[in-house]
C-alpha positions as CSV (number, residue, x, y, z in Angstrom):
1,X,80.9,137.7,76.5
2,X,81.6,136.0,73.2
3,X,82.1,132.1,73.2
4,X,84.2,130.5,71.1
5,X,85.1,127.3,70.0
6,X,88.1,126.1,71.5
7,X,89.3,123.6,68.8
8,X,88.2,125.5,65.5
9,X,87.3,129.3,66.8
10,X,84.6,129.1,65.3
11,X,81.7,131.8,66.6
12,X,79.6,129.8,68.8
13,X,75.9,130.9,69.7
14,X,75.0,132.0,73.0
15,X,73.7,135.4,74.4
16,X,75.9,138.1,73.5
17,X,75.2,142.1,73.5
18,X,73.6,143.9,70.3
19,X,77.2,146.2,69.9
20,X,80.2,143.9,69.4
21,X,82.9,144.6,70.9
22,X,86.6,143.6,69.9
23,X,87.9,143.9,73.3
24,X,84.9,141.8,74.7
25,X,85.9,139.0,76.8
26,X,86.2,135.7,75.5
27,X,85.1,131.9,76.7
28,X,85.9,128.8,75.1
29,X,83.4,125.9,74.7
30,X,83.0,123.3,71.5
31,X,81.1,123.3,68.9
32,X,78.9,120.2,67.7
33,X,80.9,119.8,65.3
34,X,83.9,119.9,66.9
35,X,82.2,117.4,69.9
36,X,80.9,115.2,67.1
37,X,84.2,114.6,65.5
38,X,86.4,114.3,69.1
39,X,83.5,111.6,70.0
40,X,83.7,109.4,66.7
41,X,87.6,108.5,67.6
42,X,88.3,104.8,68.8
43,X,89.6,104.5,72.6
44,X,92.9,102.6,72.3
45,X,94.9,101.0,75.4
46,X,98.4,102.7,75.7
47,X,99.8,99.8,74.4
48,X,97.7,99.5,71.3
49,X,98.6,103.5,70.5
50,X,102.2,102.5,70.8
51,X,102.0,99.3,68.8
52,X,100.8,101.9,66.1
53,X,104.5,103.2,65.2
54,X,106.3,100.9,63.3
55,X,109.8,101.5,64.9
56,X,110.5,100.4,68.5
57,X,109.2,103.0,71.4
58,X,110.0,102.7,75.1
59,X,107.9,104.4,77.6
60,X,110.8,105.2,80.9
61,X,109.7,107.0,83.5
62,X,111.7,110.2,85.1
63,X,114.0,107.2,86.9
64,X,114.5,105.8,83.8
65,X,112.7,102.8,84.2
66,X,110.7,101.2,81.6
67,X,106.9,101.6,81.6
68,X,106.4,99.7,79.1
69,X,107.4,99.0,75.2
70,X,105.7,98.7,71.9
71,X,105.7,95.2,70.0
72,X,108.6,96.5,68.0
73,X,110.7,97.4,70.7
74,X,110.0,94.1,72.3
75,X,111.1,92.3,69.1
76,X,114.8,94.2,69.5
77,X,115.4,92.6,72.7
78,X,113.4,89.6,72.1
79,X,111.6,89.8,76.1
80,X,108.5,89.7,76.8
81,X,106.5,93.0,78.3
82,X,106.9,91.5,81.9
83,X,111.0,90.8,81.4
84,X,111.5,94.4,81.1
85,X,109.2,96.6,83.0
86,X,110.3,97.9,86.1
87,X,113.8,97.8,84.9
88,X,116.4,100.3,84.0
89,X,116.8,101.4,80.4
90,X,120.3,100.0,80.4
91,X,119.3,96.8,82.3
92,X,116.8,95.7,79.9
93,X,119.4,96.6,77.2
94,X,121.2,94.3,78.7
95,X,124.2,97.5,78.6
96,X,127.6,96.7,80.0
97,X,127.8,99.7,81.7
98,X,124.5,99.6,83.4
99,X,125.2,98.6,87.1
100,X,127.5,101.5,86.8
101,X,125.7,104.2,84.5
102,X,122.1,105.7,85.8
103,X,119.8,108.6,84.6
104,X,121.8,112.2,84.4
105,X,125.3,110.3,84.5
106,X,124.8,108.3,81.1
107,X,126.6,110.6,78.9
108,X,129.9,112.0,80.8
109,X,130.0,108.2,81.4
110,X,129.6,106.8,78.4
111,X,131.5,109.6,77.2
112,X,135.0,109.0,79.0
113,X,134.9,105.1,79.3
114,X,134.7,105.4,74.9
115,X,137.5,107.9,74.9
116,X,139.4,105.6,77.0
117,X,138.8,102.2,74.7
């Protein structure tokens, strides 16, 4: 069986037969190199990751409710972390059609009530 590295497919030494064979079977491991390099990265906290971007992210869950929020994204709606996690998109938006509007109904929503202005 040849083993490869799964991150630069580089060859990687193990016991393989004398004839190669290009239909042999292949298995993925890493390389040192490859292991060296994935060890030598920092460890962040979500939050620190997200503070990285320099526009405003919001993390929402498949509910639609906020995770949490970058420093940026904070500074928009000037709350806190704690004011607005757990909440709805539009309720920490503060939106005026929020107690009205939830996740898969925002847009044909949205979309009639701005026709209708």
């Amino acid at each position: 069986m040849k083993r490869v590295c799964a991150w630069c497919r580089k060859k990687m030494k193990g016991k393989e037969p004398e004839s190669v064979d290009t239909d042999m079977p292949v298995t993925h491991g890493i390389c040192p190199d490859c292991l060296r390099e994935m060890l030598s990265h920092e460890a962040v906290t979500l939050r620190e990751y997200l503070d990285r971007f320099p526009g405003p992210v919001f993390l929402v869950d498949a509910e639609g409710r906020i995770v949490t929020a970058n420093k940026e994204g904070l500074k928009v709606l000037n709350k806190r972390a704690e004011d607005i996690e757990g909440k709805l998109g539009g309720d920490a938006f503060e939106c005026k059609y929020a107690p009205t509007c939830r996740v898969g109904a925002a847009i044909p929503f949205i979309a009639r009530h701005a026709l209708s202005e």
